[in-house]
C-alpha positions as CSV (number, residue, x, y, z in Angstrom):
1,X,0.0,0.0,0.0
2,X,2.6,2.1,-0.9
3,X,1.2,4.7,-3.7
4,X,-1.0,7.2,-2.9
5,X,-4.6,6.2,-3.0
6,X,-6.6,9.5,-5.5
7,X,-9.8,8.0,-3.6
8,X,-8.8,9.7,-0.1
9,X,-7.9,12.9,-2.4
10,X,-11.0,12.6,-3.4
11,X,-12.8,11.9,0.0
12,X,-10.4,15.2,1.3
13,X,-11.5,17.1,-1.5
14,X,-15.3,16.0,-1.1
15,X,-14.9,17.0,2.5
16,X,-14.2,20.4,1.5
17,X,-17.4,21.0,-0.6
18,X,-18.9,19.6,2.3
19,X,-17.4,22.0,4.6
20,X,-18.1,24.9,2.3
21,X,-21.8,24.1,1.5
22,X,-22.3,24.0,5.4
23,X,-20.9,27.5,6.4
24,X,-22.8,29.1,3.3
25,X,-25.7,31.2,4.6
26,X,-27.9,29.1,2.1
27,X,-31.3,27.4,2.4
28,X,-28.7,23.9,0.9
29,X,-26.4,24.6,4.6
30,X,-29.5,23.0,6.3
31,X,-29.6,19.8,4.1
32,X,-25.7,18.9,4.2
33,X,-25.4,19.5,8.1
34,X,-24.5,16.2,9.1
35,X,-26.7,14.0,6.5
36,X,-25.5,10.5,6.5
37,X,-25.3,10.2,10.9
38,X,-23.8,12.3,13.4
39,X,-20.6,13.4,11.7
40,X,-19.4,15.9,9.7
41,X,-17.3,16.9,7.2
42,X,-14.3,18.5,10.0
43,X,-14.3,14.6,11.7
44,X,-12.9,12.8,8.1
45,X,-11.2,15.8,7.2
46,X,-9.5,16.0,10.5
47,X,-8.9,12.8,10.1
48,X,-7.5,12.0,6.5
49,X,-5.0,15.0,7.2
50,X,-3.9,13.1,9.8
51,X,-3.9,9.7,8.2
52,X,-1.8,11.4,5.1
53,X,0.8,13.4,7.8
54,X,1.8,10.0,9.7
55,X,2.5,8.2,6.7
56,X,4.3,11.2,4.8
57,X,6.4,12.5,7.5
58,X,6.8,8.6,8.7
59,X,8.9,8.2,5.6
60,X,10.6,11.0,5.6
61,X,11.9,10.2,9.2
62,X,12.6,6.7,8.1
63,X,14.6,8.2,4.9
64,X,16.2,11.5,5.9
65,X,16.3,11.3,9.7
66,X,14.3,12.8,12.5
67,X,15.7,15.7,12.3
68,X,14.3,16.3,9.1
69,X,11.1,14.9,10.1
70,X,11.0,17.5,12.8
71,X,12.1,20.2,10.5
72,X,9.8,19.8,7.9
73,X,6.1,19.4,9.8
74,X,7.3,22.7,12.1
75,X,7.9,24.4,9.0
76,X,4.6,23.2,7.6
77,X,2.8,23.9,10.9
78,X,4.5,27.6,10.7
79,X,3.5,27.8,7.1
80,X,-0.2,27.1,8.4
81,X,0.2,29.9,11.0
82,X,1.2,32.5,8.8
83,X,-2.1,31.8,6.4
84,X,-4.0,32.0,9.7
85,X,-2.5,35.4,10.3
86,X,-3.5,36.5,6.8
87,X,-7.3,35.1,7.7
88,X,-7.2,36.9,10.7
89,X,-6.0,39.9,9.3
90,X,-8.7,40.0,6.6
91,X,-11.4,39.7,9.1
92,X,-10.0,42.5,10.9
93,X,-8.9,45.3,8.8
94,X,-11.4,44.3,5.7
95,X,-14.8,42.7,7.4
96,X,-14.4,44.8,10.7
97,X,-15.2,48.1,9.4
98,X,-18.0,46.5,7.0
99,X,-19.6,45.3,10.3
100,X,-19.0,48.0,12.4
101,X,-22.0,50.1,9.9
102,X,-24.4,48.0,11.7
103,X,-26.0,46.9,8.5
104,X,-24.3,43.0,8.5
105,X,-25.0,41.5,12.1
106,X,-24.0,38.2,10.6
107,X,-20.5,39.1,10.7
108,X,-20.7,41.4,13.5
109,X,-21.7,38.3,15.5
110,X,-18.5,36.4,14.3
111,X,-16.6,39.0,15.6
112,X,-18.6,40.1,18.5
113,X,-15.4,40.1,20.9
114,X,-13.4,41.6,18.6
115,X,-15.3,44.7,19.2
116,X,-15.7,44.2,22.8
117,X,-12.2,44.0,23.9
118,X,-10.8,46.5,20.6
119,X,-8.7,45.8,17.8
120,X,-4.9,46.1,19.5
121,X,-5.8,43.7,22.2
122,X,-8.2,40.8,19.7
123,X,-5.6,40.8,17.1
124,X,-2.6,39.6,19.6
125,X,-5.4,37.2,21.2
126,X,-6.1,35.9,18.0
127,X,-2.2,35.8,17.4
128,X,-1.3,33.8,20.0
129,X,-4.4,31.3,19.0
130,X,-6.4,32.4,22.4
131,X,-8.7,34.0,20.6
132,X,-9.8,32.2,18.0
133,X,-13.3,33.1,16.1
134,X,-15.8,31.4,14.5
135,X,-14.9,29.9,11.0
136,X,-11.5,30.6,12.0
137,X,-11.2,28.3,15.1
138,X,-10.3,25.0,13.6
139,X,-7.1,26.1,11.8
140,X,-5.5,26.5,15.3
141,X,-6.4,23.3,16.9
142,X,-5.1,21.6,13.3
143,X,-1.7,24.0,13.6
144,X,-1.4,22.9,17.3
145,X,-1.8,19.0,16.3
146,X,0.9,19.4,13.8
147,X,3.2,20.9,15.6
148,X,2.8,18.1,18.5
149,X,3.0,15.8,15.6
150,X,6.9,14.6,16.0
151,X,6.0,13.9,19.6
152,X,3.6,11.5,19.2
153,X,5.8,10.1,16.1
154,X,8.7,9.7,18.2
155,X,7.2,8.7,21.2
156,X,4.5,5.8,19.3
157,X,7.7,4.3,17.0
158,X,10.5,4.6,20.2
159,X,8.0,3.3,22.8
160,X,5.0,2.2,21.3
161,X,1.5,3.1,20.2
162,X,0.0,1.8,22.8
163,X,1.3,4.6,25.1
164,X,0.3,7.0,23.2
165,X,-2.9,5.9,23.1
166,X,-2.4,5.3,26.6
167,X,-1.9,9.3,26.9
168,X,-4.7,10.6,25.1
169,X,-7.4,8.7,25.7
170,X,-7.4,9.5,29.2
171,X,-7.2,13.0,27.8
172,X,-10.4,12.8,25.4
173,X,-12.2,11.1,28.2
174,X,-12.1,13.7,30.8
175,X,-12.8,16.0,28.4
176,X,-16.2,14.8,28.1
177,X,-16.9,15.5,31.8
178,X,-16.0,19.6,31.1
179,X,-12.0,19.4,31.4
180,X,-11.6,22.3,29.1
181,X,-13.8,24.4,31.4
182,X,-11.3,23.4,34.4
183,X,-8.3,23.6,32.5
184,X,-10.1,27.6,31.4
185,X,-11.1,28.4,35.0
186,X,-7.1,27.8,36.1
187,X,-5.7,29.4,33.4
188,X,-7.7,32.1,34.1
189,X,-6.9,32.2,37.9
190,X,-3.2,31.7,37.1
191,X,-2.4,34.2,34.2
192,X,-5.7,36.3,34.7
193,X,-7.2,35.1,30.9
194,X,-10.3,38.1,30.6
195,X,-11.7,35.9,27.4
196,X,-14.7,34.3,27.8
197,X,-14.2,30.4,27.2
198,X,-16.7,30.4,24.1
199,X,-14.4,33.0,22.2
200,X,-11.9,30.5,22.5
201,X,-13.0,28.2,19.8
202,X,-15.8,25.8,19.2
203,X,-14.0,22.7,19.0
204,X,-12.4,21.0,22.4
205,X,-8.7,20.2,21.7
206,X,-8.4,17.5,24.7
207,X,-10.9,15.8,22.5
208,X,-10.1,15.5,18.8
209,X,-6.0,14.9,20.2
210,X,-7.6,11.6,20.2
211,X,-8.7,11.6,16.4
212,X,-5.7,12.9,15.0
213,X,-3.8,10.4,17.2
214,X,-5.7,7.6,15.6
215,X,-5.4,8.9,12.4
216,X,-1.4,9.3,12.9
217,X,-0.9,6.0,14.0
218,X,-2.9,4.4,10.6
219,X,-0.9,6.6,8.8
220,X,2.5,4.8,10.2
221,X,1.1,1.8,9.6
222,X,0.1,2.3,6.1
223,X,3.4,3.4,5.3
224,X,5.0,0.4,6.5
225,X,2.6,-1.6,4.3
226,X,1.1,-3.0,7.8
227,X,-2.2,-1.8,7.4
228,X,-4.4,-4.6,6.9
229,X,-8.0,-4.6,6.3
230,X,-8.7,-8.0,5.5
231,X,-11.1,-7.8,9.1
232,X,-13.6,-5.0,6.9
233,X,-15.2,-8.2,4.7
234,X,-16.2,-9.7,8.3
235,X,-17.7,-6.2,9.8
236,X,-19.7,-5.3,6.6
237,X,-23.0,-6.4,8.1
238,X,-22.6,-4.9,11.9
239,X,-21.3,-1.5,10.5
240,X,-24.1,-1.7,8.1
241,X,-26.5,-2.1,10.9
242,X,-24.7,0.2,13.5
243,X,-25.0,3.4,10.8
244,X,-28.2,2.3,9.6
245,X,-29.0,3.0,13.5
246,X,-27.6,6.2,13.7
247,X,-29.3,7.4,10.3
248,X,-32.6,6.7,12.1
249,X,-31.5,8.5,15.5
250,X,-30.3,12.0,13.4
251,X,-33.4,12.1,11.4
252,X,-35.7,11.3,13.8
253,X,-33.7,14.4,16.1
254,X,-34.1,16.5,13.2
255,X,-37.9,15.7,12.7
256,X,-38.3,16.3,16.7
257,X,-39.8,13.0,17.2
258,X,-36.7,12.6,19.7
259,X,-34.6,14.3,22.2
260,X,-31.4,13.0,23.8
261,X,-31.5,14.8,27.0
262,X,-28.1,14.3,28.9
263,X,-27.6,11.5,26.6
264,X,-26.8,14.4,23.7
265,X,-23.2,14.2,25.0
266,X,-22.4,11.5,23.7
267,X,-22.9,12.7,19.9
268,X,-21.8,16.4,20.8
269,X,-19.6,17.8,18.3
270,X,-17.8,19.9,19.7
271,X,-16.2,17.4,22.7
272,X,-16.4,14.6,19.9
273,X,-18.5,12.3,21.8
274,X,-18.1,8.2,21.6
275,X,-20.9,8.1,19.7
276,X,-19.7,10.2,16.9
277,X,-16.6,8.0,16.8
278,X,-18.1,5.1,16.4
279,X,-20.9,6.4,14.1
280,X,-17.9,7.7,11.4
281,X,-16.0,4.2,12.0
282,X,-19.3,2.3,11.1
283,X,-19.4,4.6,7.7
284,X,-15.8,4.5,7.3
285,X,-15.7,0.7,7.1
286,X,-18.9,0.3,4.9
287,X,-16.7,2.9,2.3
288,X,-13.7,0.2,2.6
289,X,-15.9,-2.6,2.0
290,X,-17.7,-0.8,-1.3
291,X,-14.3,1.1,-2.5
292,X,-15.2,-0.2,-6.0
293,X,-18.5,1.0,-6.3
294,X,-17.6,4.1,-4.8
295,X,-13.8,4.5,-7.4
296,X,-16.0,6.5,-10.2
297,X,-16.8,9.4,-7.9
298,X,-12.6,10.1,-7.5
299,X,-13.2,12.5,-10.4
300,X,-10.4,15.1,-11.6
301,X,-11.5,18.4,-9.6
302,X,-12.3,16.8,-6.1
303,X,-8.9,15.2,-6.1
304,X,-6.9,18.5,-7.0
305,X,-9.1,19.9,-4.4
306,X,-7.8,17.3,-1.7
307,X,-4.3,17.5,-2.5
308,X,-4.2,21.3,-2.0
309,X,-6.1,21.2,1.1
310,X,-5.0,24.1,3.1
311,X,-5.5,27.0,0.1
312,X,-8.5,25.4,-0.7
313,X,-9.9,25.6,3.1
314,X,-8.5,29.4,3.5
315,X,-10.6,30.2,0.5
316,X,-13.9,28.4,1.3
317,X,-13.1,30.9,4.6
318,X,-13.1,33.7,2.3
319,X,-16.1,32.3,0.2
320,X,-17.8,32.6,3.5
321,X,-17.5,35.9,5.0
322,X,-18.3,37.5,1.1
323,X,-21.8,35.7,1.3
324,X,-21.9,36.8,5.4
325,X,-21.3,40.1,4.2
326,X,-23.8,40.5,1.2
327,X,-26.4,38.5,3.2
328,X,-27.0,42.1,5.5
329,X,-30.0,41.7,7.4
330,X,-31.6,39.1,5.9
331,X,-31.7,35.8,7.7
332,X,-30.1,34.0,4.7
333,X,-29.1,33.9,1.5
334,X,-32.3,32.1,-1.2
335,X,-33.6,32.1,-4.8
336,X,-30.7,33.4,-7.4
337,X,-28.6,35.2,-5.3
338,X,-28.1,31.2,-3.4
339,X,-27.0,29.9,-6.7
340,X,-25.1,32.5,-7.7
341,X,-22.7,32.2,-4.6
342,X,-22.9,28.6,-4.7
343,X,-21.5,28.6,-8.2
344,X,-19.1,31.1,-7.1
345,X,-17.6,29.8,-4.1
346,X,-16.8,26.5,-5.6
347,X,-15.1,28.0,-9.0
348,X,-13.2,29.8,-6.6
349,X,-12.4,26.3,-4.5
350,X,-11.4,24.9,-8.5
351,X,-9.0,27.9,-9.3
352,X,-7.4,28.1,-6.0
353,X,-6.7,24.3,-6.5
354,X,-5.6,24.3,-9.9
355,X,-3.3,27.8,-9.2
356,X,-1.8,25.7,-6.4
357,X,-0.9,22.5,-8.2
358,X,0.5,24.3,-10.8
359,X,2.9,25.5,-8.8
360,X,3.6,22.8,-7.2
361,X,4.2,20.8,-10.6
362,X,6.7,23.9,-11.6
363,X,8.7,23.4,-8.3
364,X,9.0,20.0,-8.9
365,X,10.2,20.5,-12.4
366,X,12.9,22.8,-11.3
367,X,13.6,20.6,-8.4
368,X,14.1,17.9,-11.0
369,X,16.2,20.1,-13.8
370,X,17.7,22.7,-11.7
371,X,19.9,25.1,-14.0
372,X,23.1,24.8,-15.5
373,X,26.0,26.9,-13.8
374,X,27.6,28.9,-16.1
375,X,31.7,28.0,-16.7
376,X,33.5,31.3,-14.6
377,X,34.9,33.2,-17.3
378,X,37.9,33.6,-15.4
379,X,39.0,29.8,-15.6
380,X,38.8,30.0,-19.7
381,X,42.2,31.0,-21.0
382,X,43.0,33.1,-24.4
383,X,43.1,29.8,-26.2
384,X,39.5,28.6,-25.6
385,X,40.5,26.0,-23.2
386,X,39.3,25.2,-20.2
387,X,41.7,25.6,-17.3
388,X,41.8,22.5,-14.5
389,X,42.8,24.5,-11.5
390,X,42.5,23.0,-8.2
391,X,39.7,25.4,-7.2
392,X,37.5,23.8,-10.2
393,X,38.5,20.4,-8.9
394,X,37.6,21.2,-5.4
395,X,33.7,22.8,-6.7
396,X,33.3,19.5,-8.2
397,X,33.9,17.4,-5.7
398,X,31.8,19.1,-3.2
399,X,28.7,19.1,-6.0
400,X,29.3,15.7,-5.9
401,X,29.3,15.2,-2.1
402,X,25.9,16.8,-1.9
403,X,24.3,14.6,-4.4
404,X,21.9,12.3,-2.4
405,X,19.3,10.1,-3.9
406,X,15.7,11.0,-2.9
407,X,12.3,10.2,-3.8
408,X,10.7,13.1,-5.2
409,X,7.3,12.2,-4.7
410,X,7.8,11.7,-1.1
411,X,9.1,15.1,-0.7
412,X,6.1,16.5,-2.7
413,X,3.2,14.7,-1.1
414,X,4.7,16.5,2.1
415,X,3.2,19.7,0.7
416,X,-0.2,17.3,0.7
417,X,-0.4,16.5,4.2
């Protein structure tokens, strides 16, 4: 299982639509909220960026060193932080002042501390990722999982995965009795936080550790050609059943016939509740089982889309706060104008995919044919000849030394991850 699979770009790039239909302020965003169970699009894109960073940055540890393993995702996870900053900084010097007229309370509401606590003091909140705002709170939890990403490597491949496991389960299960809100409350008490916990991000990061730790450790083992799944064939019938189950649950919540109560926590999104893992594992394994039926849909644009995942998400961000911002008052976006921004947000998802794997593609062609030097003018003598001084012996040899055989797509898909 060594090449890499354009079905997952696919399902990444699928996710992404997904994501985008959902945050439009369209009359579709009520249809595509979590239709198939209780998951949604951030739980499998979460985890296939996960899956695709253990196996790439696996192999690169395994070919270059750890060092370079290291180097590389903190450079990717600071890459990720400086298109956060540029997010950030478009909400607040470009869709601040458009809110601040009063005539958008869409994206005042987004922004709501922002104007509480002024712009000096919200923008180095938002740079240091403690405040982090709606639609622009998941980048931070995926920049802080990558950056703890050679930690967990290191630790699952020197000591086992078991003990990693071992470390964040414990983790994501107190964090579904409110260890976020204790964690907050000492925070607060030791370094005197003035944030409300709310403005802090939606998602709970005690929580999804757990997914992208999951997701990591596949990854490993699908780069060592270790991951079996011989076991889906015999589970195609219970996960059938157990999502079949769950189909019935979110449509009868969404028709009111039911109510969860306390139970609720168990499928909350937010604190990723067992029930949500087991309702995208049930789904997951039924897609294994029925990869061949479900091969044609791997089209050309959703895979591009997938393998430039992180400009693609920035501009769905971007999609969103232009149809927040046109919306006004009205309480959502319907008839022509809907289609209009539909249309327009996903052309913009396809050129922002193609721009990027463009230039990706030229890179790699100049990574592959890098120029010729040019013979120093000064080693030619009158006669036309060239001149073997030790200096020109010496340039050689050290080209030479710093030849070393790579494999190029390796170093490309880390661009993927």
């Amino acid at each position: 299982m060594q090449q890499r699979i354009e079905e997952l770009d696919a399902l990444r790039g699928l996710m992404l639509v997904w994501i985008t239909l959902t945050h439009l302020p369209t009359l579709l965003s009520t249809y595509v909220n979590q239709p198939f169970g209780f998951f949604a699009a951030a739980e499998g894109f979460i985890f296939l960026s996960a899956l695709f960073t253990g196996r790439i940055y696996y192999r690169i540890a395994e070919r270059d060193g750890s060092g370079a393993m290291w180097r590389k995702l903190w450079m990717r996870a600071g890459k990720l932080y400086c298109y956060q900053l540029l997010l950030l900084a478009f909400a607040f010097v470009i869709e601040a002042p458009i809110a601040a007229r009063g005539n958008t309370p869409a994206v005042h509401n987004l922004l709501d501390f922002y104007f509480a606590a002024g712009h000096t003091r919200a923008f180095l909140d938002a740079a240091l990722m403690i405040y982090r705002p709606p639609l622009l709170d998941i980048l931070p939890i995926y920049i802080i999982l990558l950056a703890l990403t050679p930690f967990a490597l290191m630790l699952g491949e020197r000591v086992g995965w078991r003990y990693a496991m071992a470390g964040g389960f414990p983790l994501w299960l107190f964090a579904q009795f409110g260890f976020r809100s204790f964690v907050y409350h000492m925070q607060s008490r030791a370094f005197g936080l003035q944030i409300p916990l709310n403005e802090m991000g939606a998602f709970d990061l005690w929580a999804w550790q757990l997914w992208w730790l999951v997701g990591l450790w596949l990854g490993v083992r699908w780069a060592k050609d270790d991951l079996r799944l011989d076991w889906v064939k015999q589970m195609t019938i219970p996960a059938a059943m157990v999502a079949f189950v769950f189909l019935v649950l979110r449509y009868a919540q969404v028709d009111g016939v039911l109510t969860f109560g306390k139970s609720a926590l168990l499928l909350d999104k937010w604190d990723f509740g067992v029930g949500r893992m087991i309702n995208f594992t049930a789904v997951a394994v039924l897609a294994i089982r029925f990869r061949s039926v479900l091969r044609p849909f791997a089209i050309r644009p959703l895979v591009m889309l997938g393998r430039a995942s992180l400009p693609v998400f920035c501009a769905h961000l971007l999609c969103v706060f232009f149809a927040l911002t046109i919306m006004k008052n009205d309480p959502i976006i319907g008839g022509w104008k809907a289609i209009v921004i539909f249309l327009a947000s996903l052309s913009a998802l396809l050129l922002t995919a193609k721009v990027a794997t463009n230039r990706r593609a030229n890179a790699g062609e100049k990574s592959r044919n890098p120029p010729q030097t040019p013979d120093d003018p000064l080693l030619v003598t009158n006669r036309g000849s060239r001149r073997t001084s030790s200096f020109e012996r010496m340039l050689k040899i050290g080209r030479v030394n710093r030849i070393t055989i790579k494999s190029d797509s390796v170093r490309r898909q880390a661009d993927f991850a």
